[in-house]
C-alpha positions as CSV (number, residue, x, y, z in Angstrom):
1,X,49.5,-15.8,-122.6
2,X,48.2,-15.2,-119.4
3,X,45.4,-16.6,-118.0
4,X,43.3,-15.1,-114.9
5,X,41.9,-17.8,-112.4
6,X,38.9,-15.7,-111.5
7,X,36.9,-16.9,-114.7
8,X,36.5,-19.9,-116.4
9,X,34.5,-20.6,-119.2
10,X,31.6,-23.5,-119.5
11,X,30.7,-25.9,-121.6
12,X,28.0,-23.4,-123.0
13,X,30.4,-21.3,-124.1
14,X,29.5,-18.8,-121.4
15,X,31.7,-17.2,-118.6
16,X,31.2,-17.7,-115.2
17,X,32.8,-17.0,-111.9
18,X,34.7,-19.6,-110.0
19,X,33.8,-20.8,-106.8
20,X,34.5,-18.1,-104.0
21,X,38.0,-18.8,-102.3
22,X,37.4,-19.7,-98.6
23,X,37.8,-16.5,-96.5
24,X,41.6,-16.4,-95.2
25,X,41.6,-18.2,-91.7
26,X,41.8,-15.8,-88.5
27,X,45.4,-16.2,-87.5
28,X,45.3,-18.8,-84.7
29,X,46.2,-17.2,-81.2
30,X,48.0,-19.7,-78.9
31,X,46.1,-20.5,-75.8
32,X,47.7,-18.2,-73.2
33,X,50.5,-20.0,-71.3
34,X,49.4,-21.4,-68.1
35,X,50.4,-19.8,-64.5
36,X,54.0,-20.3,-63.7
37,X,54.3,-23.3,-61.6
38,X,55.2,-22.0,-57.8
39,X,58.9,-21.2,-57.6
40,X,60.4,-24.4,-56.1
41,X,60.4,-24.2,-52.3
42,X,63.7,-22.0,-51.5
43,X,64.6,-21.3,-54.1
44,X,64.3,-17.8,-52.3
45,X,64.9,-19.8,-49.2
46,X,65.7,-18.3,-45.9
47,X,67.0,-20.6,-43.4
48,X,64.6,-20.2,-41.0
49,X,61.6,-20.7,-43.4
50,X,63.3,-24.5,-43.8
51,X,63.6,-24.8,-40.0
52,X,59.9,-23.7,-39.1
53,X,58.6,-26.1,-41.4
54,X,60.6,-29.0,-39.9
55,X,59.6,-27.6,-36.6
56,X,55.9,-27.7,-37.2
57,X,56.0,-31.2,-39.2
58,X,58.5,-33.0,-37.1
59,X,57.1,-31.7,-33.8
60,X,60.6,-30.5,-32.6
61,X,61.1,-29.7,-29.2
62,X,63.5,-26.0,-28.7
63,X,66.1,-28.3,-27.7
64,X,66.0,-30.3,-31.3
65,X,65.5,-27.6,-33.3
66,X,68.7,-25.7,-31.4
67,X,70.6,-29.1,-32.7
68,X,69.1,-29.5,-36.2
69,X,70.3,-25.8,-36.7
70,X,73.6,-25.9,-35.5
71,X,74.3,-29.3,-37.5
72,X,73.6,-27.3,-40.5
73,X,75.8,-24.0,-39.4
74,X,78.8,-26.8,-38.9
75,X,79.0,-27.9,-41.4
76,X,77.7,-24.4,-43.1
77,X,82.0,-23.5,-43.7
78,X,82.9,-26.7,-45.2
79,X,79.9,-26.6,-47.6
80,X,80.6,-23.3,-48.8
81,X,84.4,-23.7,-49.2
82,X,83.5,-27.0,-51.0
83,X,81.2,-25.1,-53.4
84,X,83.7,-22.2,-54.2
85,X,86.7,-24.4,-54.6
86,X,86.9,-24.2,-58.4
87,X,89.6,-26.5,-58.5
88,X,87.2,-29.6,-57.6
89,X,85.1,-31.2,-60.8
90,X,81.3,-30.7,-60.4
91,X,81.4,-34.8,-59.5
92,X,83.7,-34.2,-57.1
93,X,81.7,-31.6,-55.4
94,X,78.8,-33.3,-55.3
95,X,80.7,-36.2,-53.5
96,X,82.1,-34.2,-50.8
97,X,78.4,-32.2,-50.5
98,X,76.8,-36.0,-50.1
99,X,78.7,-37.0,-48.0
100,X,78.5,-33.8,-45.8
101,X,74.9,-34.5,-45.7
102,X,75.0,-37.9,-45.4
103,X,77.2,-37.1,-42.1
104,X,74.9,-34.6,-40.6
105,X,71.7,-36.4,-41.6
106,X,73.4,-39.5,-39.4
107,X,73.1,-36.7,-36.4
108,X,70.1,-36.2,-37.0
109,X,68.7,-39.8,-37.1
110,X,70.4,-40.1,-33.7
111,X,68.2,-36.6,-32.5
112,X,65.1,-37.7,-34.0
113,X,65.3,-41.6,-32.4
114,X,62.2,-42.5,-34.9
115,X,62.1,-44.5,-38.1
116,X,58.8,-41.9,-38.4
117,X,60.4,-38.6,-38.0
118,X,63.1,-39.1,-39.6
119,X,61.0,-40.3,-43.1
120,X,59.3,-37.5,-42.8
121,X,62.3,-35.4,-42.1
122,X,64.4,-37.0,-45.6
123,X,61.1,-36.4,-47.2
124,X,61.2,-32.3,-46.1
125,X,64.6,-32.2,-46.6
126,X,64.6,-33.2,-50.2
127,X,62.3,-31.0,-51.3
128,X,64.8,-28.0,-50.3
129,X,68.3,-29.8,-50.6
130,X,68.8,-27.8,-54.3
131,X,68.1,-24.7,-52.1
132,X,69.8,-25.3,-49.4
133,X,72.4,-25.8,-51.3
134,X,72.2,-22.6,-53.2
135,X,71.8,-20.9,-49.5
136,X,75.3,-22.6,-48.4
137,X,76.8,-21.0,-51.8
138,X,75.5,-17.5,-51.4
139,X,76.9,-18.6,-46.8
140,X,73.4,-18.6,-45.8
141,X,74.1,-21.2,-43.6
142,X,77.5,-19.9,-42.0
143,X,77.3,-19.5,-38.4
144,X,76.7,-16.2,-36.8
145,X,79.7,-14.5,-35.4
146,X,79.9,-14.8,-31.8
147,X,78.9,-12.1,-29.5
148,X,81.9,-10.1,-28.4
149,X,83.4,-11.5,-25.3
150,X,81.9,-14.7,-26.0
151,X,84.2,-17.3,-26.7
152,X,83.3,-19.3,-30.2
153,X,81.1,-22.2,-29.9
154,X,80.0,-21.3,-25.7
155,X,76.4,-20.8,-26.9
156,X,76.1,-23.8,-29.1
157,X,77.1,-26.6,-26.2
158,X,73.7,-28.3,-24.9
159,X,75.6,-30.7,-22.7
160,X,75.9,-30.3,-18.6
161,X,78.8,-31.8,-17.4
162,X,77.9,-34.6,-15.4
């Protein structure tokens, strides 16, 4: 027996339709995405972008921001030999890449001589440690080679002798 659901009959004996079925919902569209956030500052860093925006915040003088640079090309080596030795457990590289920081941020302190500057340095610097970071990988922050003739290091001493 089969039995068709577009009729039914009534008490009267007499056929009649059922109710009309609900027209099929429009498919639902989902609202389109919003923007992409920003990228993350540096995360298509270049060094100098990092450095102006300290400059301009932090009020550096040519003399600090000559310093602040070459603390990060010292230690520019170390970090990316740290970050391509394979043989050291992500924890461990994080260590030695704190305490790298930690070290050079010390420097800084000293350069800086204000509780000020130096909040508002940490507070610049976190926003593009991941990136910096990623920069030391990819040696972004090695030093440049020294001109020939020059001997290493000559342009980077600040000090007269006294």
């Amino acid at each position: 027996m089969t039995v068709l659901p577009a009729m039914a009959t009534g008490v009267s004996g007499a056929v009649t339709p059922l109710p009309a079925q609900p027209p099929a919902p429009s498919p639902v569209v989902a609202p389109a995405p919003p923007p992409l956030a920003p990228e993350p500052p540096g995360s298509h860093l270049k060094f100098d972008d990092y450095i102006n925006e300290l400059t301009s915040a932090l009020k550096l003088s040519d003399d600090e921001k000559k310093a602040i640079v070459s603390f990060y090309q010292s230690d520019g080596t170390q970090l990316k030999a740290i970050l391509d030795n394979d043989s050291l457990s992500p924890l461990e590289q994080d260590r030695q890449v704190s305490d790298l920081r930690a070290a050079r941020n010390a420097k800084i302190d000293a350069l800086l001589g204000s509780t000020d500057r130096m909040a508002a340095f940490l507070k610049i610097e976190a926003k593009y440690r991941v990136a910096l970071i990623d920069l030391a990988g990819d040696g972004g922050l090695l030093p440049p080679e020294a001109s020939p003739g020059q001997a290493p290091g000559a342009a980077t001493s600040t000090q007269t002798p006294s």
